[in-house]
N, C-alpha and C positions, 0 to 999 in steps of 0.2 A: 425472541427480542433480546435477553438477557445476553445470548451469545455473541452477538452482534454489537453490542455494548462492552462487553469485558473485551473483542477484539478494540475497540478503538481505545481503551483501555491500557490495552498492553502495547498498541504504536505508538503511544504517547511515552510509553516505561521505556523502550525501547526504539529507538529510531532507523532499525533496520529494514528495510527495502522487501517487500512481499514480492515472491514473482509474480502477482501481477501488478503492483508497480514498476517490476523492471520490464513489464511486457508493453505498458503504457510508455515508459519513459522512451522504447526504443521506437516507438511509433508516432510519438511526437516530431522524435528528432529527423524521423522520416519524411514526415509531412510538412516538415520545415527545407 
């Protein structure tokens, strides 16, 4: 639990794109 927590932690610190956000973003733009 803790891990999962300090991760949304450090998106907020930093606003850099996870690959799987860019795996999402590309399958959005897909299904669009």
């Amino acid at each position: 639990m803790s891990k999962s927590q300090d991760a949304k932690k450090n998106q907020k610190k930093a606003p850099v794109k996870t690959a799987k956000e860019k795996k999402e973003e590309k399958r959005l733009k897909k299904s669009k």
